[in-house]
C-alpha positions as CSV (number, residue, x, y, z in Angstrom):
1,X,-21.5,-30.4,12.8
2,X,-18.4,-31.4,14.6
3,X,-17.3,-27.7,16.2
4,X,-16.8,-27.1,12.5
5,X,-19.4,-24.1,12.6
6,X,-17.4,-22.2,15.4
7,X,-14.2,-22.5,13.4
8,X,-15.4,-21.1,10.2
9,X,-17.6,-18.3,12.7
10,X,-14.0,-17.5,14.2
11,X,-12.5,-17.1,10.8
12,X,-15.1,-14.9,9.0
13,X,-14.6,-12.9,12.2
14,X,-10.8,-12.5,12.0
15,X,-11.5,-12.3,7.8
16,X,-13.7,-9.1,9.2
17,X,-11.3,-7.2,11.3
18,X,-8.8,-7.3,8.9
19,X,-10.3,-6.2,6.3
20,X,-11.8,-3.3,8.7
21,X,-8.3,-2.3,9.6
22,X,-7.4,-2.6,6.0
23,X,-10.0,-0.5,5.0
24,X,-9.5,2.3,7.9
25,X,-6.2,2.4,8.8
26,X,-3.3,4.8,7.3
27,X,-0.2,3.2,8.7
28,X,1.6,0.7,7.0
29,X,2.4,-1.4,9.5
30,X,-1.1,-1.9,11.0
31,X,-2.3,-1.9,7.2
32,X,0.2,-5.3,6.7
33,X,-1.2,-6.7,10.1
34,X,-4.6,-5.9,8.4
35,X,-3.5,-8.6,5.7
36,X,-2.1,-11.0,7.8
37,X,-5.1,-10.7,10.0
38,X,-7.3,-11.6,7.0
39,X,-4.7,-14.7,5.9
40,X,-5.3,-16.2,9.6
41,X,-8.8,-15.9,9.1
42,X,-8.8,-18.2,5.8
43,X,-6.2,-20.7,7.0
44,X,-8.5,-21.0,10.2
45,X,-12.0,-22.0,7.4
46,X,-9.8,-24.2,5.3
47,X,-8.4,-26.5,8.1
48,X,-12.2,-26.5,9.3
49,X,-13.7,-27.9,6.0
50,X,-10.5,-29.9,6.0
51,X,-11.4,-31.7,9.3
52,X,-15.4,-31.6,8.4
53,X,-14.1,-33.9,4.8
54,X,-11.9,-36.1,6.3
55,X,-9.3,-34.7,3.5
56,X,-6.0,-33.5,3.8
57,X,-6.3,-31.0,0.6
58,X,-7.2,-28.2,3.5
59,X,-4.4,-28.8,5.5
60,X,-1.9,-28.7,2.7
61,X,-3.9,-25.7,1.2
62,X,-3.5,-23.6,4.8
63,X,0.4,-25.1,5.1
64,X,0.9,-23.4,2.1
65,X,-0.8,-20.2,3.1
66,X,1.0,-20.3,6.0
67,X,4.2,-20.2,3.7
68,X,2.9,-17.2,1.8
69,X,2.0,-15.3,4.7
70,X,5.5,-15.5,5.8
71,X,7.4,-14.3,2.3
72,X,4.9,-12.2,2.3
73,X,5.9,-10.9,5.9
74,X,9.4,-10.4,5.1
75,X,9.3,-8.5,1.9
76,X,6.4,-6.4,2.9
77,X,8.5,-5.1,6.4
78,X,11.8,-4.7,3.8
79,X,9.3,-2.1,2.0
80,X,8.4,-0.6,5.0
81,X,11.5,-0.2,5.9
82,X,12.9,1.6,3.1
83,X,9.6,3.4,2.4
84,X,10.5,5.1,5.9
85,X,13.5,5.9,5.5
86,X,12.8,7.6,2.0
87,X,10.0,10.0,3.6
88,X,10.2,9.1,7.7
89,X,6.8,8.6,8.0
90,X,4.3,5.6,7.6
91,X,1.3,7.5,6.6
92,X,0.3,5.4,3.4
93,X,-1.2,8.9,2.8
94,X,2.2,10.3,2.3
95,X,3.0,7.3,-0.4
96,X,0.0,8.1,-2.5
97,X,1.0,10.0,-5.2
98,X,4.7,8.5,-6.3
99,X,7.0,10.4,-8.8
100,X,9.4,8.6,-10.7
């Protein structure tokens, strides 16, 4: 099938360990590597069934994932930041119950 099979293999296994370190982790930061871990994993499937079509809808598609990832990068650190500063810690436990 063209490699294509190893590709999408690759990311349903990078899909998985983010989602396991989204799922098991406290820390924010390795939470929001979690997520970006599991974005890599879906830009990796759509440029797969991009090159398996012959069409260039999945390369635009993970171009534009790739964009979101990276707004998505620099407002989610900004948070961090200033969720750290607020409590000095990174334990999303700490964060779970928020008072206005």
């Amino acid at each position: 099938m063209n490699g294509v099979t190893e590709y999408v293999i690759l990311g349903a296994v990078l899909f998985a360990l983010g989602l396991v370190g989204f799922l098991t982790r406290r820390n924010l930061i390795v939470i929001f590597l979690s997520t970006e871990l599991m974005f890599q994993g879906v830009v990796v499937t759509a440029v797969a069934f991009a090159r398996l079509h012959q069409h260039l809808d999945g390369q635009a598609y993970a171009l534009f994932l790739l964009v979101i990832a990276a707004v998505e990068a620099g407002l989610a650190l900004g948070m961090i930041m200033l969720l750290y500063h607020r409590r000095d810690t990174l334990d999303a436990q700490a964060w779970s119950v928020m008072h206005g």
